[in-house]
Structure formats: C-alpha cells, structure tokens
C-alpha positions in Angstrom: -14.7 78.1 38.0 -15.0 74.3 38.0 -10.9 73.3 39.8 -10.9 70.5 37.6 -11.5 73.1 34.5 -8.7 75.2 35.7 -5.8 73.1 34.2 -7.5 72.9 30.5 -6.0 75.7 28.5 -8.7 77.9 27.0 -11.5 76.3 28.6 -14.6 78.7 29.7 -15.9 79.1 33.1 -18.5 76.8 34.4 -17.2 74.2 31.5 -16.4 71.3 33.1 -14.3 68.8 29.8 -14.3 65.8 32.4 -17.7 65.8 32.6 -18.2 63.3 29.6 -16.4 59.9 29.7 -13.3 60.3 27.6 -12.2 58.5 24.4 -9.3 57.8 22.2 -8.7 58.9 18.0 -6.9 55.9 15.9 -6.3 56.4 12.3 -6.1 53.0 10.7 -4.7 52.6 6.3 -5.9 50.7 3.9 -2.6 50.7 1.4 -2.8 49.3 -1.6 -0.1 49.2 -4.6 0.7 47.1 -7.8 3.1 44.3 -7.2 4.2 42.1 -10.1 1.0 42.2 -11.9 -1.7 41.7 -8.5 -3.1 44.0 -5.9 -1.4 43.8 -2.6 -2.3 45.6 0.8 -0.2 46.3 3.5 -0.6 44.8 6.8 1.3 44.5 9.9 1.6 41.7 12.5 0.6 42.6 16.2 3.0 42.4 19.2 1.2 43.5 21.6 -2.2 43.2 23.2 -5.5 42.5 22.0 -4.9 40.8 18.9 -1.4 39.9 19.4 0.3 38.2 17.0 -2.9 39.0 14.4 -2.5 40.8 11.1 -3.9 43.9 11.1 -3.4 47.6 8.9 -1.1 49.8 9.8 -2.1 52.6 12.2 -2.0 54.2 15.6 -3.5 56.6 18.2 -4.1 60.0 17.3 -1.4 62.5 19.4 -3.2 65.2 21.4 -1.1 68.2 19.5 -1.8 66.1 15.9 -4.6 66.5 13.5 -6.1 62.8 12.1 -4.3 63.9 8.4 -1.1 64.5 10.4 -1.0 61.2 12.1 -2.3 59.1 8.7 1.0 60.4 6.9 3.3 59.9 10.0 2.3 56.4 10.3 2.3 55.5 6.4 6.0 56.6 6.4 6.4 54.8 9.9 5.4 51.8 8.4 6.9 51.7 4.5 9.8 53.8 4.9 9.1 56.8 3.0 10.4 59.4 3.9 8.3 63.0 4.3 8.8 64.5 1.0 7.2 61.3 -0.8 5.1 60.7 1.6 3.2 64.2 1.2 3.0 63.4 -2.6 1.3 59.8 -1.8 -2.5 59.6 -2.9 -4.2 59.2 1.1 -8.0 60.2 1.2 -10.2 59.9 4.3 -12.5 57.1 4.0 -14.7 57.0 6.9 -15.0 57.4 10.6 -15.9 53.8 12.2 -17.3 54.6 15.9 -18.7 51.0 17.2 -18.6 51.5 20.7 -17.2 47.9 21.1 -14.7 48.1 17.8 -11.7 47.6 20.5 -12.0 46.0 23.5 -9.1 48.3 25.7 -11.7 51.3 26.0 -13.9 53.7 23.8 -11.7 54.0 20.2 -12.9 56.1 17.2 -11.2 55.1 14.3 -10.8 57.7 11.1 -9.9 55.5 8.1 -7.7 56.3 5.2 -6.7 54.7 1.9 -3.4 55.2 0.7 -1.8 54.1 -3.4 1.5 53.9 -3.9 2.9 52.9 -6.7 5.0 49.3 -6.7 7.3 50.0 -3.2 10.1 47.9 -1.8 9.3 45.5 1.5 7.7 47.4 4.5 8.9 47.7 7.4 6.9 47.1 11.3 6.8 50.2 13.4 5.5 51.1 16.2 3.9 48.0 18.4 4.4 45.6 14.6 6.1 42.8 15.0 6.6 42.7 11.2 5.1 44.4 8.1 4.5 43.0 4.7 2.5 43.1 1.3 -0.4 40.6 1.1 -2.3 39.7 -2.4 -5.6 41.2 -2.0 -7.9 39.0 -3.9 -11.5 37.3 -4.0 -10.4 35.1 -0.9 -9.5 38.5 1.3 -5.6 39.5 1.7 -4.2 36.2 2.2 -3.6 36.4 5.8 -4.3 33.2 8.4 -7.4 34.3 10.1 -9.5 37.5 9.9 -7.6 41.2 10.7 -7.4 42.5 14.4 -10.3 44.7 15.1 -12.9 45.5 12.4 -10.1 46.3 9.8 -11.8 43.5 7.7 -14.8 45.7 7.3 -12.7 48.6 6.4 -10.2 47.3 3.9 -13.4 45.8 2.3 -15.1 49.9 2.0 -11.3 50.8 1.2 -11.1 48.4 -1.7 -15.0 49.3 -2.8 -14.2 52.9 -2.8 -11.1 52.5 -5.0 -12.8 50.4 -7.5 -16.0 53.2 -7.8 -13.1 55.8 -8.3 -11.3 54.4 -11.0 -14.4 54.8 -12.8 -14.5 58.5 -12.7 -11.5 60.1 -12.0 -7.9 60.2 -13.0 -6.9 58.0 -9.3 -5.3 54.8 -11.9 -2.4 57.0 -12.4 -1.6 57.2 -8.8 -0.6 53.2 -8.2 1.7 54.3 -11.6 5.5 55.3 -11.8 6.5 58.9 -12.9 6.0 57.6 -16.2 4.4 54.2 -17.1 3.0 52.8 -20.5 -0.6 52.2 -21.4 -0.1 49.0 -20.7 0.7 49.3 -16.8 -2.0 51.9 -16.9 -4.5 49.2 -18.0 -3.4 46.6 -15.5 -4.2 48.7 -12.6 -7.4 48.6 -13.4 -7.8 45.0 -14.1 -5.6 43.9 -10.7 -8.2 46.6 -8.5 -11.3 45.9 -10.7 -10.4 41.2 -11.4 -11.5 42.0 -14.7 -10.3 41.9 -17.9 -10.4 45.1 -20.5 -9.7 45.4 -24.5 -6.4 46.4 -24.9 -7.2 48.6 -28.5 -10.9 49.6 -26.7 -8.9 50.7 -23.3 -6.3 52.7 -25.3 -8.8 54.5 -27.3 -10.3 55.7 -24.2 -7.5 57.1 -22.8 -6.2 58.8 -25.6 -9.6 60.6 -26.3 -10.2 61.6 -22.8 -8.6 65.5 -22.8 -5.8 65.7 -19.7 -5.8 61.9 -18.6 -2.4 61.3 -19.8 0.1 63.3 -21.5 3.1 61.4 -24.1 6.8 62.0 -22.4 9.4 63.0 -25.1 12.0 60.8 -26.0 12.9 56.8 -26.8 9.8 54.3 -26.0 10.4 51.5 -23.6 10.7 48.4 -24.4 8.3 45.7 -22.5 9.4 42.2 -23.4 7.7 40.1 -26.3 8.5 40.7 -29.9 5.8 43.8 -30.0 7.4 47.3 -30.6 8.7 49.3 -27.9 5.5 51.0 -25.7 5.5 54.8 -25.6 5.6 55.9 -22.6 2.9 59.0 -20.9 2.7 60.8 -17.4 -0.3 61.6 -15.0 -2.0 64.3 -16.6 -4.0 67.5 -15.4 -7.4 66.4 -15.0 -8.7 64.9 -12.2 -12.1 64.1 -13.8 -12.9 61.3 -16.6 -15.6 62.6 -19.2 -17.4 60.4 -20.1 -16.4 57.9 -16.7 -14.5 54.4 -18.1 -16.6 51.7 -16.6 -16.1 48.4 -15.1 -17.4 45.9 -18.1 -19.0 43.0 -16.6 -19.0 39.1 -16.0 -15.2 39.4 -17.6 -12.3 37.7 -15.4 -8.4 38.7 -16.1 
C-alpha cells in the first residue's frame, strides 16, 4: 500500500487521494427578506484578506466532517442570529455550484450556492471573518453596496434573485418571506418588491383565493392595516407547494 494512503481512513490499496491537487468546498447565501415594503439581501463586510473591507454574502468553508446543507444552515444562523430550531424551518435551496478555477485568488475554491427567505428579521449580525453584517435594498441598481461584492457573488446574487422571481410564478415560495400569518396584502407585496412590478389588487386576490391549498383563512378578529379600509383578514401558508394554473409576472408595469 501507497505510505501516504495509509493515514486516510477507508482508503483502498494502491489508491493514492494525494495524487490529485487538492481543493477547498465554500457555501456562499443569497438571503433575501421583506423589509418595510423593499427587497433587501444580506451582506457582510470583509475583515480579512482578499477582498478586505468589501461587501460580500455570507458564507464560509465547508468542514471536513460537514455536508454543504450542514454548513449553509450553520452559517445562516452564524450570521442573523437564528437560532437552530428556526433556522431548520428557514426556506434555503441549493442554487448552483460555481467552480471557476480562478473565482478566489488564495487557491482552488468550489463554491455551492444557496438562497435563503426569511421573512422581515431584526439587524444581522458579522460572524466569522465579518467585520459587520447588514440588510441592503436589492434593487435595479444592485444591493446598494460601494463597489461590486468580493469574489463572483455578484454573478450569484444576480442567478439567486432570477431564480426567486421564476419561482414565485409556480409555486407556493411567496409565503415563505411571510409571517405565520399575514394578509393578502403582504402576500401581494412580496411579489411586487421580488418581481418591481405592480399587480391588481381585486385581480391578485381572486387568484389566490381560487387556487385550492395556497392559503388557508385563520379564525378569529381581522387585522387592522392603517387607512380607513376595513380591517384585512388574515390567512396562513397553505398545503400545496404547486400553483395551478402558475400566477405570472404581467409586464412593462412598475410598483
């Protein structure tokens, strides 16, 4: 057997695992939530080299005893504070593996990329190498930060954001940047702040009333929203995960 193979737990003989140049597993999240009407994504600050003092999304390296899933969930609550009950009920879904050999200049990194919605959370906090953490509009213009993000994590907020917006179309995922229990009209503004576009308010609601387990009514009093309109009943998530038929983006419409 190969001495080098000899200290690798369950390696064969003849296999030799050094014989390919090694390289390092990130995880890197794309966390959006509702805040006060607008779409913000989470960023933090750098404080260490490359990119120090850049803005960049939270993240880290992948442990050797840690699965990618794992490590997505232990830096999300790293970085907002949630603790890991809350956390394992958070909406994350893998969004792709980015594997440009020169993505980060320190060595070879393969980044698996996640997006994360929360519903409206309180300041982050920086963990890990951050110098600081905090919600940035996400808009037309980008997040809002001076300068571009550390590494490629322009490129993959932009898929993050893309993928969001296609899934709000055809599946239940709105509900997810809602409370326990939110009115149609909070419903409807998480798709115009992810989508920048404006619905019908009596079109949207007949939508989401006639689409079977979108949202169920919650017994008891109706909240009141401000305004002189009635009080707005209020509805959870509901069972399905599916929209039939799909509630699409209209077009050329601006909020």
């Amino acid at each position: 057997m190969n001495s080098r193979a000899q200290g690798v737990a369950g390696a064969p003989e003849g296999y030799d695992p050094y014989a390919f140049t090694p390289f390092a597993v990130t995880v890197d999240l794309a966390v959006f939530t509702v805040r006060e009407g607008r779409l913000h994504v989470l960023l933090v600050e750098r404080g260490e080299e490359p990119y120090r003092g850049r803005w960049a999304l939270p993240g880290g390296f992948v442990a050797p005893r840690e699965s990618a899933p794992q490590a997505a969930r232990r830096e999300l609550a790293e970085e907002t504070g949630l603790d890991e009950d809350t956390v394992c009920e958070v909406h994350l879904e893998q969004l792709r593996t980015y594997t440009d050999p020169d993505r980060d200049p320190r060595m070879r990194v393969v980044s698996v990329a996640y997006a994360a919605l929360l519903p409206d959370l309180p300041e982050p906090r920086g963990g890990g190498d951050a110098v600081s953490a905090r919600w940035w509009v996400f808009g037309e213009g980008g997040t809002g930060a001076p300068g571009p993000l550390a590494f490629d994590h322009d490129t993959i907020l932009a898929d993050a954001h893309d993928r969001v917006g296609s899934k709000l179309e055809y599946t239940c995922l709105a509900t997810a940047f809602c409370p326990a229990e939110f009115t149609l009209g909070e419903l409807q503004q998480v798709y115009e702040t992810v989508w920048g576009t404006a619905l019908d308010r009596p079109n949207f609601r007949r939508k989401v009333l006639a689409t079977s387990g979108f949202v169920e009514a919650v017994e008891g009093p109706p909240r009141r929203t401000g305004g002189r309109g009635k009080p707005a009943a209020l509805y959870r998530a509901g069972t399905a995960t599916v929209l039939h038929p799909p509630l699409l983006r209209p077009e050329g419409r601006t909020p």
